[in-house]
PyMOL CGO cylinders between C-alpha atoms (Angstrom):
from pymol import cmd
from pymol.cgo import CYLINDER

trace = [
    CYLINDER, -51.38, -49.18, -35.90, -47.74, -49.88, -36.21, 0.3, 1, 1, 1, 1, 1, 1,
    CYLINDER, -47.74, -49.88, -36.21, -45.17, -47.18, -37.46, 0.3, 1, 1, 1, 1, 1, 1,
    CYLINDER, -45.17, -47.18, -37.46, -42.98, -49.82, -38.95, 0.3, 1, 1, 1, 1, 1, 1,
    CYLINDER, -42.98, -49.82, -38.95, -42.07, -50.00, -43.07, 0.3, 1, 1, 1, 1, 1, 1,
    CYLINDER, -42.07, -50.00, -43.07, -40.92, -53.14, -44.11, 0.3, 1, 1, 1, 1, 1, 1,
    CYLINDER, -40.92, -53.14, -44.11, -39.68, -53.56, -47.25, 0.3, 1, 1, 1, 1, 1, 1,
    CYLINDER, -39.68, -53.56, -47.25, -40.28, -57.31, -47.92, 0.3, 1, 1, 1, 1, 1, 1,
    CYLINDER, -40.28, -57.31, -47.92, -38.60, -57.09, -51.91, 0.3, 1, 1, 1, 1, 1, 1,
    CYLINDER, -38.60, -57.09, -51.91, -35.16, -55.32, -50.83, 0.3, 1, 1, 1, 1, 1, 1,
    CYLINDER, -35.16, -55.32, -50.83, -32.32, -57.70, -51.43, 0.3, 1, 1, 1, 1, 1, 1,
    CYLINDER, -32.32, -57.70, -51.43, -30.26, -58.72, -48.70, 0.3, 1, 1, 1, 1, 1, 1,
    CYLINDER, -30.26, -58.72, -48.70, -26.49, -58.44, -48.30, 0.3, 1, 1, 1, 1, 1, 1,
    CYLINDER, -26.49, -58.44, -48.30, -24.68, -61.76, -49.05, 0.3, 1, 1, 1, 1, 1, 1,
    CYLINDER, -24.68, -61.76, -49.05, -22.06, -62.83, -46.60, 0.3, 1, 1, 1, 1, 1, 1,
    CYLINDER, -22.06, -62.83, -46.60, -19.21, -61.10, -48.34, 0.3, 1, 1, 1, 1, 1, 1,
    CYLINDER, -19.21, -61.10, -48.34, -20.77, -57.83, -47.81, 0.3, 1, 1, 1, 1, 1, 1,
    CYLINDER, -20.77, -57.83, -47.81, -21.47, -58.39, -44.10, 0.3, 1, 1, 1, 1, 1, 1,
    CYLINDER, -21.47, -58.39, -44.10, -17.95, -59.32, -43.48, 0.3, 1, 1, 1, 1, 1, 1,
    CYLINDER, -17.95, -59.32, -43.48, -16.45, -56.56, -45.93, 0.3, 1, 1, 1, 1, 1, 1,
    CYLINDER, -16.45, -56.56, -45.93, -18.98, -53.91, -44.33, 0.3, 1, 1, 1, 1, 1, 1,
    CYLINDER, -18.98, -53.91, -44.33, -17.57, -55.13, -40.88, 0.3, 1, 1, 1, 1, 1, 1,
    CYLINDER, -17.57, -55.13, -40.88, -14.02, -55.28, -41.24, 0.3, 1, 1, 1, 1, 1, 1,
    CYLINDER, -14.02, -55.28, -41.24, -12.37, -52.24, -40.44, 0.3, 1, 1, 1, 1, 1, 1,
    CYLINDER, -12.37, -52.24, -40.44, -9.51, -52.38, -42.61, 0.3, 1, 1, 1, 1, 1, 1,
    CYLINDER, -9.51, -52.38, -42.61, -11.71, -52.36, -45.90, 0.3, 1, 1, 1, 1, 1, 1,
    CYLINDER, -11.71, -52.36, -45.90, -14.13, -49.39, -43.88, 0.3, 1, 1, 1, 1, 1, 1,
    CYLINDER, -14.13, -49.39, -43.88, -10.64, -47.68, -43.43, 0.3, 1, 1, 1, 1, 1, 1,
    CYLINDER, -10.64, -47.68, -43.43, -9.57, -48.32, -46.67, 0.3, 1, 1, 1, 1, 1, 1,
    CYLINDER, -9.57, -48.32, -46.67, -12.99, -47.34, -48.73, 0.3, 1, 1, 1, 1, 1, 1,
    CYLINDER, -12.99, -47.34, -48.73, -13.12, -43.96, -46.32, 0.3, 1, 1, 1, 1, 1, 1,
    CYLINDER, -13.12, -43.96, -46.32, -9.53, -43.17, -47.80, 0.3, 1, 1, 1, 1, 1, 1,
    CYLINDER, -9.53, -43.17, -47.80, -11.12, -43.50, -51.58, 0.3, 1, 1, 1, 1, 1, 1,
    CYLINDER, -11.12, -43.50, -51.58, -13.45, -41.56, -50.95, 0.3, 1, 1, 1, 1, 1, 1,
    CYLINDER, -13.45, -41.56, -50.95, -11.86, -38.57, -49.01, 0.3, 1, 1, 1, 1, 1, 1,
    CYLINDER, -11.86, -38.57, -49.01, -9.17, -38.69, -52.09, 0.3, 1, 1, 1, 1, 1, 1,
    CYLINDER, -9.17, -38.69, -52.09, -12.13, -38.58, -54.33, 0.3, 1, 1, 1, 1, 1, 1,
    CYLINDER, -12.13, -38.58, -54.33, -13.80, -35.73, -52.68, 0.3, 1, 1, 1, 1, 1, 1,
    CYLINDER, -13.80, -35.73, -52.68, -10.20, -33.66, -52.51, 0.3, 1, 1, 1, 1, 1, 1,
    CYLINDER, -10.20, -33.66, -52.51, -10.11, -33.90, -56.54, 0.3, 1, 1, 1, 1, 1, 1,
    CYLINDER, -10.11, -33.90, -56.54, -13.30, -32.50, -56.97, 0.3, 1, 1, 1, 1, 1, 1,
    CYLINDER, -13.30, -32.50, -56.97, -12.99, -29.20, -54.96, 0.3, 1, 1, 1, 1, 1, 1,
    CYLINDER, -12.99, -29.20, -54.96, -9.35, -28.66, -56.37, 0.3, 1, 1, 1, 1, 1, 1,
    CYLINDER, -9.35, -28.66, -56.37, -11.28, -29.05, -59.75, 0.3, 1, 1, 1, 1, 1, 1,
    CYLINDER, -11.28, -29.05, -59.75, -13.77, -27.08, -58.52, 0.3, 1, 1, 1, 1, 1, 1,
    CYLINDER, -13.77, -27.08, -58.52, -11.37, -23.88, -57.45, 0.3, 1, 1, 1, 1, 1, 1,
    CYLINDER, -11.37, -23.88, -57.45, -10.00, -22.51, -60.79, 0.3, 1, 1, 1, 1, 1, 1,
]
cmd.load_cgo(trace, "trace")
């Protein structure tokens, strides 16, 4: 018996996501949003 899950419905990534997923300037550039994103909600957070 196999321990494999295959999910045979899931939609697959077109080829602008593959390229935007593996181009380091957009990674770079969506890790920036969202470490400015998770800054404003703990200074929210602290009173």
């Amino acid at each position: 018996m196999s321990d494999l899950t295959t999910f045979p419905n899931a939609p697959l990534p077109t080829d602008a996501q593959v390229r935007a997923r593996s181009n380091l300037f957009i990674q770079a550039a969506r890790f920036a949003v969202l470490n400015i994103k998770m800054i404003v909600m703990v200074t929210k957070g602290h009173h």
